[in-house]
N, C-alpha and C positions, 0 to 999 in steps of 0.2 A: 521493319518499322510499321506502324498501324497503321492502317489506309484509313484517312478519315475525308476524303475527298468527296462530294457529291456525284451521285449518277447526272450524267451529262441530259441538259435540259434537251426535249425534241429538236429537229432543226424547223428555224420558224418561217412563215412565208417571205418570199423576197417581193418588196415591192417594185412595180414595171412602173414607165414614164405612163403608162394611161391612168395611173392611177390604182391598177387591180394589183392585186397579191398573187403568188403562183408559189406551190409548193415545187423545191426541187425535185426534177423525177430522180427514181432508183437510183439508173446510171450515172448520173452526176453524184448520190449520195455516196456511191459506193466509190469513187476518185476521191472525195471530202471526204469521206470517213472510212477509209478502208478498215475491209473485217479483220480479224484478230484470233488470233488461239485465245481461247479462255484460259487454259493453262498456263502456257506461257508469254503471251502477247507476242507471239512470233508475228508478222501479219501474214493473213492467209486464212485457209479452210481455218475450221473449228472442230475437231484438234486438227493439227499441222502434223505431216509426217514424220517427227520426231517424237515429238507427243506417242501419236499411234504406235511408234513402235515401241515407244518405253511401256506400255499398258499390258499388263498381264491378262491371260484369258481364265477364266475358272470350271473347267470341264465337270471337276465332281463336287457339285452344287449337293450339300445334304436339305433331306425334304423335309419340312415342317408336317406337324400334326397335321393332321386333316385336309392335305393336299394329296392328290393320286401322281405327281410329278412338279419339278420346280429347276428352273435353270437360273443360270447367273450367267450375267454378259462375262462381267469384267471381277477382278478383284480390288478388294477397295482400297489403292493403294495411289502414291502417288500423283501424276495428272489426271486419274479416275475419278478419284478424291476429290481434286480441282474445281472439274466437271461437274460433278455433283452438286458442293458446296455455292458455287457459282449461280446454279440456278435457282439452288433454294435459298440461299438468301438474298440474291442481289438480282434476281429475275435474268440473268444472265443467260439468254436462251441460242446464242448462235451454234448450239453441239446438240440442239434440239435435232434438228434434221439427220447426222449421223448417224443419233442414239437411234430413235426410229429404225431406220437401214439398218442397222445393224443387231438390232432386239428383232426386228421382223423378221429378219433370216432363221433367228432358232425356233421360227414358230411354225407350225404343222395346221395350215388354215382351213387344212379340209374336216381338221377335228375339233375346230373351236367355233361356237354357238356366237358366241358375244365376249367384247374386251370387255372388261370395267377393271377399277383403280382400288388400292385400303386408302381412302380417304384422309387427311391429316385432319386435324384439330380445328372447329369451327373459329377460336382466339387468334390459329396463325392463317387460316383463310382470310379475315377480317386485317389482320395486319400485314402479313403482303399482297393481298389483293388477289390472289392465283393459287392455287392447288398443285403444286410442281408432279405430283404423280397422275394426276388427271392430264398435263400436259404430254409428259409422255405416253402413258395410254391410247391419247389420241392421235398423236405422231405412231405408232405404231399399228393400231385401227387402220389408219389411212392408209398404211403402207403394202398389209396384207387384206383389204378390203371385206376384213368382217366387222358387224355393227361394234357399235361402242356404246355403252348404255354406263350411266348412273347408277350401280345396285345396291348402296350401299351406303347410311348415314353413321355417322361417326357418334359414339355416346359420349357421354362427359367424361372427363378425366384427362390428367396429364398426356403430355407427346413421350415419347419412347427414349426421346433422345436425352443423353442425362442421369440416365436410373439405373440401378444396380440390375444386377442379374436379377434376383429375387423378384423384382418388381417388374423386370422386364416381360419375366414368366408368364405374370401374371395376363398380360398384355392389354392391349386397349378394347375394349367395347365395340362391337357395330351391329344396327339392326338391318333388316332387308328391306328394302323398297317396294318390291315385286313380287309375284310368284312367280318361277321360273322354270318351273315343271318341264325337270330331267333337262335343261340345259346343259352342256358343257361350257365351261364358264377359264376364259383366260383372267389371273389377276394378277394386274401388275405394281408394283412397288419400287421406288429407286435403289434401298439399299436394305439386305437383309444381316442381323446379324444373331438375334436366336430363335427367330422364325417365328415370334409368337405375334407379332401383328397379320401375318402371314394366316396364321395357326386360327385365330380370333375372327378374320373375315371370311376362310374359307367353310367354317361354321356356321357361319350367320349365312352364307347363301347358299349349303346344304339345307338350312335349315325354310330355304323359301322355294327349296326343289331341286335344285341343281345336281346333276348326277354324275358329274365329274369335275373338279377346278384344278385348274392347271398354277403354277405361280411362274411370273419371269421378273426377275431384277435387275438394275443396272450392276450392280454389285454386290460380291462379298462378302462380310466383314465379320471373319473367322471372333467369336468372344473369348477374351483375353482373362476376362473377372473383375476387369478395372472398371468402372464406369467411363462411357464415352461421350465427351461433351465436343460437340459441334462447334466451330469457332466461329463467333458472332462478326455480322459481315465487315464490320472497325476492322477484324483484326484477319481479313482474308489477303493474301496479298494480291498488290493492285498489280493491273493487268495494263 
């Protein structure tokens, strides 16, 4: 069934007999509103250990053009899928902190200069308010304690998601922010699947200096030839 339900409103201040307002703390929100698997709405961590263990790993990640290496967490399948979708379209961020932990692990921080993100679309910045591979980028920054820098503006033109192969190929546009003279450069993206956004950003900051870029994704997502259309968040199931 379509999930047509509103995102639940903040919890609002309770008012006290003096007259003042007092937001609930943490630990009372987390009794109120206990967390939840995005996946499954198990309650618990995000994902929940059934979750985790239904999640594929994807060891032989193939490398997009103009990358010198590229890893994939997961394959995109599944509650991976879930995960994913969850955050991009419905800000759905409690498997933020796993993803991190777990993307930080395959990273080798003594050989990476700076994190930066491939940018999404300034039309779907503007419409959900947040950049979901910037979020993760920065969840992972945090984790293995190298900087995290902005390197990269997104050009005009459609998102990825939706387009034929053909068109895929082509891939999106981005120019560089920076010179970044011989950096080694982590770039991370949520989900790959024929590596030309991948292909497209690690260009644009060879071409601002960068003398090695790494890619890491959350996933994925071997192309089939079909085109792949993301399910709009009406039609995600509710959690």
């Amino acid at each position: 069934m379509p999930y047509n339900t509103p995102a639940p409103s903040p919890i609002p201040p309770v008012a006290t007999g003096s007259g003042r307002s007092v937001t609930p703390p943490p630990q009372t929100l987390a009794v109120l509103l206990p967390s939840r698997c995005v996946a499954c709405s198990a309650v618990g961590p995000s994902p929940c250990p059934r979750c985790l263990a239904s999640m594929s790993s994807c060891p032989n990640t193939p490398v997009p053009d103009g990358l010198d290496d590229c890893k994939a967490l997961l394959r995109y399948e599944g509650a991976t899928r879930e995960i994913v979708t969850r955050l991009k379209y419905r800000n759905q961020r409690s498997s933020l902190r796993w993803l991190g932990s777990a993307l930080a692990d395959l990273v080798d921080a003594e050989a990476v200069d700076v994190v930066t993100w491939a940018p999404t679309t300034g039309s779907r910045v503007r419409e959900r308010g947040f950049d979901h591979a910037e979020l993760i980028a920065r969840r992972v920054a945090g984790r293995t304690g190298v900087p995290v820098r902005s390197l990269l503006d997104r050009g005009p033109g459609p998102a990825q998601t939706g387009r034929s192969e053909v068109e895929r190929h082509s891939g999106p546009s981005f120019l560089p922010r920076r010179s970044l003279c011989g950096s080694s450069v982590l770039l991370i993206d949520d989900v790959m699947t024929t590596g030309s956004t991948l292909s497209a950003a690690a260009r644009a900051l060879r071409t601002a200096g960068a003398s090695r870029v790494r890619g890491l994704v959350v996933a994925h997502r071997p192309w089939s030839g079909r085109r792949h259309q993301e399910p709009e968040p009406n039609r995600l199931r509710a959690v």
